[in-house]
Each structure stands twice: as structure tokens, then as C-alpha cells.
MARDO-200633 format. One record per atom (N, C-alpha, C, CB): residue in one letter; x, y, z; residue number from 1. Coordinates in steps of 0.1 Angstrom, whole numbers, plus 5000, padded with zeros to 4 digits. Glycine has a CB too. Example, Ala and Ser with C-alpha at 12.3 -4.5 7.8 and 13.67 -1.06 7.14 Angstrom:
<recs>
   resn      x      y      z   resi
      A   5132   4943   5078      1
      A   5123   4955   5078      1
      A   5132   4967   5078      1
      A   5113   4955   5090      1
      S   5128   4978   5071      2
      S   5137   4989   5071      2
      S   5129   5000   5079      2
      S   5141   4994   5057      2
</recs>
This chain:
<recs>
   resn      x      y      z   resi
      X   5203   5033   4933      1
      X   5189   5034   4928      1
      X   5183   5048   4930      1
      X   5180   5023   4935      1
      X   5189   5062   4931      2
      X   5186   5070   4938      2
      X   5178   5076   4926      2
      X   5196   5077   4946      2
      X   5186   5075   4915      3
      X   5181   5084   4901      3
      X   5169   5078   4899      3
      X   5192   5083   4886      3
      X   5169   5064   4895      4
      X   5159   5054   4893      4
      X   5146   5056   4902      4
      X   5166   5041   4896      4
      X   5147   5063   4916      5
      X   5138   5061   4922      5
      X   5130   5075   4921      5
      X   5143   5055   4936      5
      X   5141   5087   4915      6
      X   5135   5096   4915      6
      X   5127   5100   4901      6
      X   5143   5103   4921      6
      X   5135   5095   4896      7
      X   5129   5091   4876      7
      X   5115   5090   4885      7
      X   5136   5070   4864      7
      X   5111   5076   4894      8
      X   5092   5070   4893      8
      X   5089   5085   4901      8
      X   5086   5050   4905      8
      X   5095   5088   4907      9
      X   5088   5099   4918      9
      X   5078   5106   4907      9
      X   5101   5112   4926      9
      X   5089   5116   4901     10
      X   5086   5123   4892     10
      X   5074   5121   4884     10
      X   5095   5124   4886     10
      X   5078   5108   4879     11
      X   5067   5100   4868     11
      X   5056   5100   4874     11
      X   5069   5084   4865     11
      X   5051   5095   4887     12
      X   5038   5094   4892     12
      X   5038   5104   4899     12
      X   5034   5082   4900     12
      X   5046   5114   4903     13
      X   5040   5127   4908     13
      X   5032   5136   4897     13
      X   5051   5137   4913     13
      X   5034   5133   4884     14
      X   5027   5138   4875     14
      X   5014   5132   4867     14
      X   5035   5142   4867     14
      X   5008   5124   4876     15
      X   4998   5116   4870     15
      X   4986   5118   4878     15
      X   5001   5101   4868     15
      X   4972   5122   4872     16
      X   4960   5126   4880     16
      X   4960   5118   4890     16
      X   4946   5126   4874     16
      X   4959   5124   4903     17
      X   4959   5119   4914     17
      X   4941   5117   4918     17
      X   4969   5129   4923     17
      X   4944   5104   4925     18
      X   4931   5102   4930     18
      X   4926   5098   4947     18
      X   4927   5092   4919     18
      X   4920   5107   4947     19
      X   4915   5104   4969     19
      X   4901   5099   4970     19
      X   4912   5122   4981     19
      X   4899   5092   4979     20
      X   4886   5088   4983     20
      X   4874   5101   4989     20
      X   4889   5076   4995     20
      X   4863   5103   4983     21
      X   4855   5085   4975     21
      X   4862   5086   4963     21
      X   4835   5083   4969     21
      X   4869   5078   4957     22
      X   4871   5078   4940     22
      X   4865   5076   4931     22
      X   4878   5072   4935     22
      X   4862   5083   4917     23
      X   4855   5078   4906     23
      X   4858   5067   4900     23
      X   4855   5087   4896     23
      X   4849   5054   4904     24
      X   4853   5042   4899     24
      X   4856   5042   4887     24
      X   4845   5034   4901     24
      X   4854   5049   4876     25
      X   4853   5054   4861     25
      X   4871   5053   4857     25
      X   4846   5073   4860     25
      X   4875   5057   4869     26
      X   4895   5064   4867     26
      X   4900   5045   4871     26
      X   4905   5083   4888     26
      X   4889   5039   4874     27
      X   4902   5029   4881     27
      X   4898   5021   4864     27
      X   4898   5018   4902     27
      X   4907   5011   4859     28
      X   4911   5007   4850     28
      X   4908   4993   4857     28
      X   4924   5012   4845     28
      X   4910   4982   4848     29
      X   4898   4963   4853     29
      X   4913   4961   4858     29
      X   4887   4946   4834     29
      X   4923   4961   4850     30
      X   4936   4954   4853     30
      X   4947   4961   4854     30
      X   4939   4944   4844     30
      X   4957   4966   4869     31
      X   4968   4974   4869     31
      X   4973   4977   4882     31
      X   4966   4986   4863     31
      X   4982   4986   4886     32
      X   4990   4988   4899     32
      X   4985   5001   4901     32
      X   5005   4986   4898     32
      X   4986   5002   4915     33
      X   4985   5015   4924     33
      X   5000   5022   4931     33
      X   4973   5012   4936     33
      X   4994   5032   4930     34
      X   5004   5036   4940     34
      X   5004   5048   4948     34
      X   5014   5037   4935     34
      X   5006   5047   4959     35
      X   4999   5056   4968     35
      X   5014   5064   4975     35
      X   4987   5047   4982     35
      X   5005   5075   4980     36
      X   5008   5086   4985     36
      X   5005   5088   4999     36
      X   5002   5095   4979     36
      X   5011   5096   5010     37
      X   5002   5097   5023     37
      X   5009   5111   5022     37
      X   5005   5085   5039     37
      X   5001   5116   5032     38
      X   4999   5131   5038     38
      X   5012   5134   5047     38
      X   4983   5133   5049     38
      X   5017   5150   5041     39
      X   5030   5147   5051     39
      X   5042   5139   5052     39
      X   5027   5144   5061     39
      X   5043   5133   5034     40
      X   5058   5125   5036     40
      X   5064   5130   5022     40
      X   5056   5105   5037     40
      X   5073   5133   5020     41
      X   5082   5140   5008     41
      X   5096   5130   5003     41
      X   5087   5157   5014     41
      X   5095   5129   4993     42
      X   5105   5121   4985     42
      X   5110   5126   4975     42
      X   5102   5111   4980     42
      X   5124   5132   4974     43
      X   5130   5139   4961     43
      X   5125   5148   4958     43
      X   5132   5133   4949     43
      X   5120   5155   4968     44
      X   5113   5169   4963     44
      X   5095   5168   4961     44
      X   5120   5174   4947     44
      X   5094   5158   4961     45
      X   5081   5152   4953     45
      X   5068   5146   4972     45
      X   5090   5133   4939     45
      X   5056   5142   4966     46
      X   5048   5132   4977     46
      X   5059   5118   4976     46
      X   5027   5127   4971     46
      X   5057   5111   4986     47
      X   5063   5100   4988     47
      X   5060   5093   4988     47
      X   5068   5099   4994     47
      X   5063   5083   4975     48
      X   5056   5068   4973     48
      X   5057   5061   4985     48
      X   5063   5058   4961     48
      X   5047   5056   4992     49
      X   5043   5050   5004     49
      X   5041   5034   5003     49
      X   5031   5058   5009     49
      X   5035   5029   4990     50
      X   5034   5018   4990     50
      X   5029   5016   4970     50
      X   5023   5015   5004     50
      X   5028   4998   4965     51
      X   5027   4998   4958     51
      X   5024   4987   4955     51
      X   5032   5003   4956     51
      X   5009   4984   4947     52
      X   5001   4972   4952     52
      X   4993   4971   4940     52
      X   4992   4973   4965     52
      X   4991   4958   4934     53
      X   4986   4955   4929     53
      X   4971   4939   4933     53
      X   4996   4955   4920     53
      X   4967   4931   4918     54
      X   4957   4924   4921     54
      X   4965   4906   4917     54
      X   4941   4931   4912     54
      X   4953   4901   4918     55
      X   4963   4888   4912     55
      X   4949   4884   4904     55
      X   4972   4873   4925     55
      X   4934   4884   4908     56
      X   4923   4882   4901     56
      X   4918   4889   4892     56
      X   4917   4879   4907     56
      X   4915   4886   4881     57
      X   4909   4892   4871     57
      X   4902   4899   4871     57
      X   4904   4887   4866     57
      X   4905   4916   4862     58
      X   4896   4922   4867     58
      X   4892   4928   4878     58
      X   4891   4917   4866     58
      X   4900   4926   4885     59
      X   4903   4930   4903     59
      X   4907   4940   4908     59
      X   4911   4923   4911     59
      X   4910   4949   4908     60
      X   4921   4959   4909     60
      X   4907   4968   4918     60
      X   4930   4967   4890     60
      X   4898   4977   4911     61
      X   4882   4981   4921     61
      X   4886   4970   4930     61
      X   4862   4979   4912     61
      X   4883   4961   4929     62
      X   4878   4953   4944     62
      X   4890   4952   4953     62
      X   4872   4937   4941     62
      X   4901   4951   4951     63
      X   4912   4951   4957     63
      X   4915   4969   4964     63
      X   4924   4946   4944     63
      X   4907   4982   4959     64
      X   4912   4989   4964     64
      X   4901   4990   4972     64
      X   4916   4999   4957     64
      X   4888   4983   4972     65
      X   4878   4989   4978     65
      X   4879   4980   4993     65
      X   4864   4989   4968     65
      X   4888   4967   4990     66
      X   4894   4961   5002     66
      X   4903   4964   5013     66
      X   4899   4952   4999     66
      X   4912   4978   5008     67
      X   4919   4989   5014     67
      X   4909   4998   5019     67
      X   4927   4996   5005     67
      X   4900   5005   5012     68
      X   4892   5019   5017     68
      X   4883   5016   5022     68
      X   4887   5027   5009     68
      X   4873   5007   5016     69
      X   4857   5000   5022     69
      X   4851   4994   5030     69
      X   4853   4994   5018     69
      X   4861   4985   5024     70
      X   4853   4971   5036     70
      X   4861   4972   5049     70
      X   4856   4951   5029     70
      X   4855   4968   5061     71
      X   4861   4970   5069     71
      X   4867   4956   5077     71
      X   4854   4979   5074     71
      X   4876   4951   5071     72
      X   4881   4934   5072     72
      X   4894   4938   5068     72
      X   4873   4921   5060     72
      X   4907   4938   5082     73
      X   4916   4935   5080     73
      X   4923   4922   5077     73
      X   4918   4940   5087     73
      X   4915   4917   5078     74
      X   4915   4898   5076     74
      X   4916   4898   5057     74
      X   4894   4887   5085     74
      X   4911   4907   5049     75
      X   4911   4908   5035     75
      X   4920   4916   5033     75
      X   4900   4912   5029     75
      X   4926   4928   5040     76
      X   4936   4937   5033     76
      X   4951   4939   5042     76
      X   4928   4954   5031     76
      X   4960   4931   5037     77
      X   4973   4933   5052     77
      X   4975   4945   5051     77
      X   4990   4925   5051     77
      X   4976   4956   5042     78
      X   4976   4971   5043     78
      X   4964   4974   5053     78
      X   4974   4978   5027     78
      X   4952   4974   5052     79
      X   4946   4981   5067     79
      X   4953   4970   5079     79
      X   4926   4980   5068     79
      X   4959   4959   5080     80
      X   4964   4953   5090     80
      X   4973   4958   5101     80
      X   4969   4945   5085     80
      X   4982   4964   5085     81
      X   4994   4968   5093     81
      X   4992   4985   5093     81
      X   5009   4961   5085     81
      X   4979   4988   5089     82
      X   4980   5005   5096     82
      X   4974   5006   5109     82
      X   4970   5016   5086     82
      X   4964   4992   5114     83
      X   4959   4991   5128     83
      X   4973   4985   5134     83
      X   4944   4981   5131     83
      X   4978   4979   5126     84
      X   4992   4973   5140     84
      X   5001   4988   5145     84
      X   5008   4957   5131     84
      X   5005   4997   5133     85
      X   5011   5003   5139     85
      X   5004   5015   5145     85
      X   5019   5006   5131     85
      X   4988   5017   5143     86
      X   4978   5029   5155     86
      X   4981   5024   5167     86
      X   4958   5028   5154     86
      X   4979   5010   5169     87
      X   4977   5003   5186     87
      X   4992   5003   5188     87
      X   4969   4983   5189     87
      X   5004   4999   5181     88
      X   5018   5003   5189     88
      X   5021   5017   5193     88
      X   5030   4999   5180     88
      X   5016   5022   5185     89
      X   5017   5040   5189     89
      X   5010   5039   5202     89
      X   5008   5053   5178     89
      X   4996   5036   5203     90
      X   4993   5040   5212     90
      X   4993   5027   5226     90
      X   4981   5045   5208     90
      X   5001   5017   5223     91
      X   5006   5009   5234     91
      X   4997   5003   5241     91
      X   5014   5016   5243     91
      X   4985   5000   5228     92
      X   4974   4990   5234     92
      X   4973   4980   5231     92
      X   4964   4992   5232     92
      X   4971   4969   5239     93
      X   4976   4959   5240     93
      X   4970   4949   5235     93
      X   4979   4958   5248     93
      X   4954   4957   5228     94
      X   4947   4951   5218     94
      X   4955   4944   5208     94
      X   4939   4962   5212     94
      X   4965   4950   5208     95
      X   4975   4948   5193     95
      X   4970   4932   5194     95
      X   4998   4951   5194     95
      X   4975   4923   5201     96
      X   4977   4909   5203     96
      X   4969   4900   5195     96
      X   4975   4907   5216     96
      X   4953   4904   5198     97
      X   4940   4904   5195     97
      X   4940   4908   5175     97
      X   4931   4917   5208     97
      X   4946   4919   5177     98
      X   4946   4921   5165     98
      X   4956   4915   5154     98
      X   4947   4933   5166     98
      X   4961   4908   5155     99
      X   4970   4899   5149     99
      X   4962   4888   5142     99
      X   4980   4893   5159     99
      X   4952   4884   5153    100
      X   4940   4869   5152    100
      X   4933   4867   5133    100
      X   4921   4874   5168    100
      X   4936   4863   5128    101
      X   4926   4858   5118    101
      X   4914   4851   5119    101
      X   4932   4853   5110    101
      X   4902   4861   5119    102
      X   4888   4852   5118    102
      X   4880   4853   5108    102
      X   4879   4855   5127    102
      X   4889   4854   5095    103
      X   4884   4851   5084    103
      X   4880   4838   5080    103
      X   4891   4855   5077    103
      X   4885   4832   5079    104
      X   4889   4814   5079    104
      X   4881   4805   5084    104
      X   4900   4810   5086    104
      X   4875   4796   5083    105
      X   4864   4785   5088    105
      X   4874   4782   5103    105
      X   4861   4768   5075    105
      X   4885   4776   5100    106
      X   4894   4775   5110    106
      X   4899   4788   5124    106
      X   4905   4773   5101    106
      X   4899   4799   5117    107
      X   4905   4811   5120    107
      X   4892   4818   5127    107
      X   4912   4819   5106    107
      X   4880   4813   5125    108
      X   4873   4817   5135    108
      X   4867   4810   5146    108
      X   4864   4822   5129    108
      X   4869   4792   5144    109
      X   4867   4784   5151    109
      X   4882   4789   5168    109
      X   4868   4770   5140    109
      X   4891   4789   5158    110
      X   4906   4792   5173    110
      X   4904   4801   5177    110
      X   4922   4794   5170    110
      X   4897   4815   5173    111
      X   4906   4830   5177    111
      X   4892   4841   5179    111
      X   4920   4838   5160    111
      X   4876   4836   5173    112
      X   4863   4845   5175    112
      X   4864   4847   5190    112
      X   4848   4839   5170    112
      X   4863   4836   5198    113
      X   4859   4836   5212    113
      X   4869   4845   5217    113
      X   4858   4820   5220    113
      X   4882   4847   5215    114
      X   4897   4857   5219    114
      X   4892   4875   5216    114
      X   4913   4852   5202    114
      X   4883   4873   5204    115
      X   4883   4890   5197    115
      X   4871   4899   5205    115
      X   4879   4890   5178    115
      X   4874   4906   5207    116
      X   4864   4919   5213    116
      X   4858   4927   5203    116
      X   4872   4930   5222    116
      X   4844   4924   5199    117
      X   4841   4928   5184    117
      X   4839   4941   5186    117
      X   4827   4922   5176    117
      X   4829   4944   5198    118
      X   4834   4958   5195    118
      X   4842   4972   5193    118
      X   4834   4960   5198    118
      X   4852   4968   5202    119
      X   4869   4973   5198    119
      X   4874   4970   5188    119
      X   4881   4968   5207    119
      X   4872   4959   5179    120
      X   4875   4958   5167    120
      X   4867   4962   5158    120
      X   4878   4947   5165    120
      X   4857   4966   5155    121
      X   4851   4977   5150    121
      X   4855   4994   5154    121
      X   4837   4974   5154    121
      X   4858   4995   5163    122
      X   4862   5008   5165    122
      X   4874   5010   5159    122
      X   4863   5012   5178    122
      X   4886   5001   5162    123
      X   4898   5000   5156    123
      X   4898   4997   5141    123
      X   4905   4992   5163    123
      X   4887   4990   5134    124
      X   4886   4996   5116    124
      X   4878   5005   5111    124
      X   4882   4985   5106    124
      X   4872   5012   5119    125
      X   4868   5029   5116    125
      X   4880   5038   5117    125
      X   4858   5036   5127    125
      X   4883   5033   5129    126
      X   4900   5040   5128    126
      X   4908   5042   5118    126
      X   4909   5033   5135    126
      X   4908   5027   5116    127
      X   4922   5025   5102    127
      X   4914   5030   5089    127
      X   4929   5006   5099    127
      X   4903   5030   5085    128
      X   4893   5037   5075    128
      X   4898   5052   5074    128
      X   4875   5037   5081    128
      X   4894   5053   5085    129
      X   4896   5068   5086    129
      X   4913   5072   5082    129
      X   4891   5071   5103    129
      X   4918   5068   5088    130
      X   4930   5077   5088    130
      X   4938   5070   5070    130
      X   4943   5074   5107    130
      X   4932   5060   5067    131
      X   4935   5056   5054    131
      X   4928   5069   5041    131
      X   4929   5039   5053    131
      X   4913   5073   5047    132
      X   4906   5081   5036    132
      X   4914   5093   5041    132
      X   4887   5083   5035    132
      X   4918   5098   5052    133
      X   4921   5111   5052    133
      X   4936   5114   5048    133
      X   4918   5115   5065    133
      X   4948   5103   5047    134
      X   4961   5107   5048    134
      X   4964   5101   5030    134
      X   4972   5099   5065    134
      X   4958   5090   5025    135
      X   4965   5084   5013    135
      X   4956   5089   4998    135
      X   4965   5065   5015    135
      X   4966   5088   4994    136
      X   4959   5090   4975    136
      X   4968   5085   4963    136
      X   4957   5110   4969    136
      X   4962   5084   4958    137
      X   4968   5075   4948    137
      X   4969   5075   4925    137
      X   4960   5061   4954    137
      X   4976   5069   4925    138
      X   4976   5071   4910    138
      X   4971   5057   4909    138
      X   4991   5075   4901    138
      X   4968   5050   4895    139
      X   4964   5040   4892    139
      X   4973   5040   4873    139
      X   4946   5041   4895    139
      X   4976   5029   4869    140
      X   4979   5028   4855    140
      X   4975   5006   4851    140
      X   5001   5035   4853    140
      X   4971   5011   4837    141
      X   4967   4997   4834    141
      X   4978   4988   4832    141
      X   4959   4996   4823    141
      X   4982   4979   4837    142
      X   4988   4964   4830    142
      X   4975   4953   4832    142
      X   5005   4956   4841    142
      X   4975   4953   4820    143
      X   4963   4937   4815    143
      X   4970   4929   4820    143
      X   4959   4931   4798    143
      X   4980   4923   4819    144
      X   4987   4908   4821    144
      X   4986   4904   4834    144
      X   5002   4907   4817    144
      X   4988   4895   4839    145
      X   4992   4895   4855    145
      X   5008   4891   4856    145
      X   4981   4883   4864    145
      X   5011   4885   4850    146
      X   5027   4883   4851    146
      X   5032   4896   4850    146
      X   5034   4874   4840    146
      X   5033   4904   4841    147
      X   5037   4916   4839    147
      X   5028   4921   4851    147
      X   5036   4921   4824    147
      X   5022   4924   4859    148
      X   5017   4933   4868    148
      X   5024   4929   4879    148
      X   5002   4933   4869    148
      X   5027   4915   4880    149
      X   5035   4916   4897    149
      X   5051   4915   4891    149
      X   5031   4897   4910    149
      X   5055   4913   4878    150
      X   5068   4920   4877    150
      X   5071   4933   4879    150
      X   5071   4919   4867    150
      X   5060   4942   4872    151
      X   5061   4957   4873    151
      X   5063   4960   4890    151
      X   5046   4963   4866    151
      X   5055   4952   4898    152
      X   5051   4960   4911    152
      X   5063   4952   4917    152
      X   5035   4958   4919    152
      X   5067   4938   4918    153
      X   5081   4941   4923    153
      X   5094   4949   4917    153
      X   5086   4929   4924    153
      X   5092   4951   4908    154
      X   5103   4953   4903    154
      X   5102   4974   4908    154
      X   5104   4947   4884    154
      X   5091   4975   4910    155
      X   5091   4990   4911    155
      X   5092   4991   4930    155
      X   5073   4998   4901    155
      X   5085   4983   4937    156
      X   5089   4983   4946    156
      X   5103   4979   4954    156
      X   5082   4980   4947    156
      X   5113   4968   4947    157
      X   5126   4971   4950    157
      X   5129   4983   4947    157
      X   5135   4964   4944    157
      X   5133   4988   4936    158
      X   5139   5000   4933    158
      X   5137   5015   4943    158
      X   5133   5002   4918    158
      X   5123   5016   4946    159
      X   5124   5025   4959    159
      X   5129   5021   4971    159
      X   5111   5030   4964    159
      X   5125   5006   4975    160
      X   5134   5002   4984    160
      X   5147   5002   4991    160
      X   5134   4996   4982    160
      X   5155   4999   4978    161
      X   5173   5002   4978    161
      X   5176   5014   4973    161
      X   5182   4991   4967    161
      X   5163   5026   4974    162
      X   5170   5041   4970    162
      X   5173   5044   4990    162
      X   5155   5056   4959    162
      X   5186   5055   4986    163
      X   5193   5058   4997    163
      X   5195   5069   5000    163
      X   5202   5052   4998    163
      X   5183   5075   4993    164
      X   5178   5093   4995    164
      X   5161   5094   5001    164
      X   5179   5103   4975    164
      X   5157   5081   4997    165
      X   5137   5082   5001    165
      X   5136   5078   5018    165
      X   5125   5064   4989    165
      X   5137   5085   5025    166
      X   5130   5085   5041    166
      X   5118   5091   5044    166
      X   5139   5092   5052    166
      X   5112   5081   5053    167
      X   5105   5086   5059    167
      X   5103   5096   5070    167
      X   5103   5079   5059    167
      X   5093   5107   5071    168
      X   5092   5112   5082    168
      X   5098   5113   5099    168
      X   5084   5110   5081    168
      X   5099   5119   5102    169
      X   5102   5114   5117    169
      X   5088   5110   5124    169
      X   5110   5127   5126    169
      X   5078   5117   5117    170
      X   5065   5117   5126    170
      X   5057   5102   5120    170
      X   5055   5135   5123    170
      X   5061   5098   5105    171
      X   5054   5091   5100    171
      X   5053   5075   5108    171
      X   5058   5091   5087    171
      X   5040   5074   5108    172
      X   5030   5065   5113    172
      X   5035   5048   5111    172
      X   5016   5068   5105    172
      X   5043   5044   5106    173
      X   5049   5034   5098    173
      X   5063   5030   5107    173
      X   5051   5039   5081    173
      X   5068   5041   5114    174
      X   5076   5035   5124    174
      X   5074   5034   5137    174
      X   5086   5040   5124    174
      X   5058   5032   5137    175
      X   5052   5025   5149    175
      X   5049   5011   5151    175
      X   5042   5030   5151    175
      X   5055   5010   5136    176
      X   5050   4996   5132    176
      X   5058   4983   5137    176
      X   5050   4995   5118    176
      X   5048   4972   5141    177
      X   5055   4960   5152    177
      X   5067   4955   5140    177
      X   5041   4943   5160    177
      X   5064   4956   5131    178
      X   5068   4949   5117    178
      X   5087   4960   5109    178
      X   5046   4953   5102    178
      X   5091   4951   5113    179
      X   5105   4958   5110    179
      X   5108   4963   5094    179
      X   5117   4948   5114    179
      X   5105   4952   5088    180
      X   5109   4955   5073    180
      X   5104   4968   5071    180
      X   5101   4944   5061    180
      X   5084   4972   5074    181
      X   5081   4981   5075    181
      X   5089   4998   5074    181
      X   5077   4977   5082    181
      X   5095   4998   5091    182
      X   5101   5008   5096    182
      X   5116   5012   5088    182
      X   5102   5004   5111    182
      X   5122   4995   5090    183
      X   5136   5000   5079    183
      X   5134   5005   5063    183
      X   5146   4988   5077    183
      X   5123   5000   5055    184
      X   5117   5007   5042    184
      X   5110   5021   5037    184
      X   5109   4999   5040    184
      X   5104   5024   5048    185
      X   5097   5035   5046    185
      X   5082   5033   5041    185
      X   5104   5042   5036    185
      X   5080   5016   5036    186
      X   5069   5016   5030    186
      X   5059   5008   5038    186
      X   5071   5011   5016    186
      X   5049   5004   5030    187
      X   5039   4999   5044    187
      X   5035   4987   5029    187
      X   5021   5013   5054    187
      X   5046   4981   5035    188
      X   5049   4965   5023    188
      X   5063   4956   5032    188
      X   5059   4972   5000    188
      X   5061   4946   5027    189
      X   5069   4932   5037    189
      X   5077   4927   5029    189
      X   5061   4919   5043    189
      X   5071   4924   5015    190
      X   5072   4915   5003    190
      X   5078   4921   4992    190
      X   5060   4911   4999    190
      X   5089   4915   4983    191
      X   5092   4926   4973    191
      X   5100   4931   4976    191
      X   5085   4934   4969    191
      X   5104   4934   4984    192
      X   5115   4947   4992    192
      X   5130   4940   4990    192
      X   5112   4949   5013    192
      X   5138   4954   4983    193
      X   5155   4949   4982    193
      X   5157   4938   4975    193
      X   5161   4945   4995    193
      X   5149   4937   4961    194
      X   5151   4926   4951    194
      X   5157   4930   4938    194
      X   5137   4919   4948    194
      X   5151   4925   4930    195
      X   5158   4929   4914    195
      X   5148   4947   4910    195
      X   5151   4912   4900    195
      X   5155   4954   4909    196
      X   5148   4967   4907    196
      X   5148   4970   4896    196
      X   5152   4978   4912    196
      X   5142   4980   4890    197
      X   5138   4985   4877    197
      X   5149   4988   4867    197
      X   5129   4997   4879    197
      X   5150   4981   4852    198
      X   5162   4983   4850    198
      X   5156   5000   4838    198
      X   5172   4965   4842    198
      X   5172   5003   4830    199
      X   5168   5018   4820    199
      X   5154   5018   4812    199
      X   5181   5020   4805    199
      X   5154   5004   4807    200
      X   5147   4998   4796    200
      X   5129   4995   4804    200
      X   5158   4980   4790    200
      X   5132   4985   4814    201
      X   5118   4988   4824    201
      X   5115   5000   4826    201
      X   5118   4984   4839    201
      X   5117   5010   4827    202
      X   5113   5025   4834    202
      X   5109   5030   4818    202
      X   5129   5035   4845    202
      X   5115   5028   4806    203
      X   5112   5033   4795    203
      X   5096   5029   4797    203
      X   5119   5027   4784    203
      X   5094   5014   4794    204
      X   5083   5007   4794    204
      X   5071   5009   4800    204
      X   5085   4998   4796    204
      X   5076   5015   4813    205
      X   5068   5020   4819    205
      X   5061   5036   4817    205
      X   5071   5018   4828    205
      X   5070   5037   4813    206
      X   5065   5055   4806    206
      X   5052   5051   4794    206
      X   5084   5065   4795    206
      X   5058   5046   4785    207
      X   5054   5043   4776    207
      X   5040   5036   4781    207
      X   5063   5038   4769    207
      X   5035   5022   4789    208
      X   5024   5019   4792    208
      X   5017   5030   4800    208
      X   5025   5007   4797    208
      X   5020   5044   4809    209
      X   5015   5053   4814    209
      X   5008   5069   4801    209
      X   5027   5056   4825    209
      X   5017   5066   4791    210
      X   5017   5079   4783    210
      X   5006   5067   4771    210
      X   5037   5088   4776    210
      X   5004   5056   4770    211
      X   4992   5054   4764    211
      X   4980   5054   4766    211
      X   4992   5046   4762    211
      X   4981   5051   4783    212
      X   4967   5049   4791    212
      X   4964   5067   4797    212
      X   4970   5034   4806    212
      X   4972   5077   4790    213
      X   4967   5091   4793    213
      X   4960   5093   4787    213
      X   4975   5102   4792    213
</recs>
């Protein structure tokens, strides 16, 4: 998958890149992202870091603004797992606490009285922060939703099973409690080492990116 992986490099290394704050204007109602972080290189290129899409209509803004904005890891397992791997780095043992879901009628009944709100506010400024300062991203439209979580698995195996894309030595993601994580390179669980992008997919995808230019 090395060619294949470097075919998308290429592809989304050449598409207006976008950082926070972003012009809500660039984001499109229905489609996939794909991000970048600071300091990671792939085939010569930034290094696709992750790749995410929506499942609700219309959702895609609100789904990124659940990454950048809001400050509820309980809504985005991407800020989850960028606070699980800050506190493993730094061998705090908050981590534990931070696992707790108190989103949930249930999830706050078991685990509010467990959480230290304050520290958990400090620790999603944290993950805010180092999410606006290190990631950026491309965006392209798929309307469909079947076709949108085909596209995103199918694009996320394909970097997966490439066996030229590593990560950093220094990157932040092999601090992570979460293995799939550290052995992928990506900051994704799901999807990984499945059916990848075939000649004919990667066409298609050109083609839905060079329409929506």
C-alpha cells in the first residue's frame, strides 16, 4: 500500500489547507477531513495523522467544532485520546479519572462524584490548545453517508497497511495508553488494517476532490 498511500499524500498535500479558527464558509454540510499535525512527515509530504468523518446530517461543522471547540471529551474520542496520551507522557495519574464518561444520565450518576472538575478543565484547555496549535486540515464533500464512511474506511486502511508512513520519534501519539494508536501512527482505533483503497477508488476520489475545487 506504499504507492497507494503516497498517491493520498500527494493528493491532500495539495489541497487548501485549513487551521483554526477556520472559515466556516470552506467547510462543506456533508464530507471527510483529514488532518495534519506539526512536525510529522510522510513520503516527503505533512503526515496524514488521522481521518474522520460525520454520520448526521449535515454534520461535518459540528463534528469539527466537537474536535476544536467544545470542550467535552465525552463528545470527541479524538480530544480523548489526545488528553490520554498528554497525562501518559506526563505520568499523571489523572489519566484514570480521565477515562470516566459523564456525559450520560448514567455516566454521570457512577463517575461525577470520581472527577475533579477543575483539573478536568485544565486538562481540556490543554488538549484545545495543543489540538489549535499542532493540527490542520483539508476538508472534501461526500453527500452520501454510506459512501462517506466507505471513503474514510477505506482511506484509512490504506495508510494504515502503508510500510513507509512512521511516525515521529518525538510524536505525541506514542504516549498513548491505546496501542492500535502507537502501532498506526494515527490517532484512530477503528478502521485500521481493513479493505484499502482500490486503482479505481483513488480515481474517484480525485475526481470528487477536482469537482468540489
Amino acid at each position: 500500500m506504499s504507492k497507494e498511500c503516497e498517491d493520498l499524500h500527494n493528493l491532500f498535500n495539495s489541497m487548501p489547507r485549513i487551521k483554526f479558527p477556520f472559515d466556516e464558509r470552506l467547510i462543506p454540510e456533508n464530507g471527510i477531513y483529514i488532518l495534519f499535525e506539526k512536525n510529522e512527515s510522510g513520503h516527503g509530504k505533512d503526515r496524514i495523522v488521522r481521518i474522520g468523518t460525520h454520520t448526521g446530517r449535515n454534520k461535518l461543522l459540528s463534528r469539527l467544532k466537537e474536535h476544536f471547540v467544545n470542550e467535552n471529551k465525552d463528545r470527541s474520542i479524538f480530544r480523548k485520546n489526545i488528553g490520554r496520551a498528554l497525562l501518559a507522557k506526563d505520568k499523571d495519574p489523572y489519566l484514570t479519572s480521565w477515562e470516566l464518561d459523564i456525559l450520560t444520565i448514567k455516566g454521570k450518576k457512577d463517575n461525577l462524584y470520581k472527577i475533579n472538575l477543575e483539573k478536568q478543565k485544565e486538562i481540556e484547555k490543554r488538549v484545545t490548545k495543543c489540538m489549535r496549535d499542532n493540527f490542520s486540515l483539508v476538508v472534501f464533500p461526500v453527500d452520501e453517508k454510506n459512501k462517506r464512511l466507505e471513503l474514510e474506511s477505506k482511506i484509512i486502511s490504506t495508510i494504515s497497511l502503508c510500510c513507509e508512513c512512521e511516525p515521529s520519534k518525538d510524536w505525541l501519539g506514542l504516549f498513548s495508553p491505546k496501542e492500535k494508536i502507537r502501532k498506526s501512527g494515527l490517532w484512530i482505533v477503528n478502521e485500521l488494517w481493513k479493505t484499502p483503497l482500490s486503482n479505481k477508488d483513488i480515481e474517484e476520489l480525485k475526481t470528487i476532490i477536482n469537482h468540489a475545487s
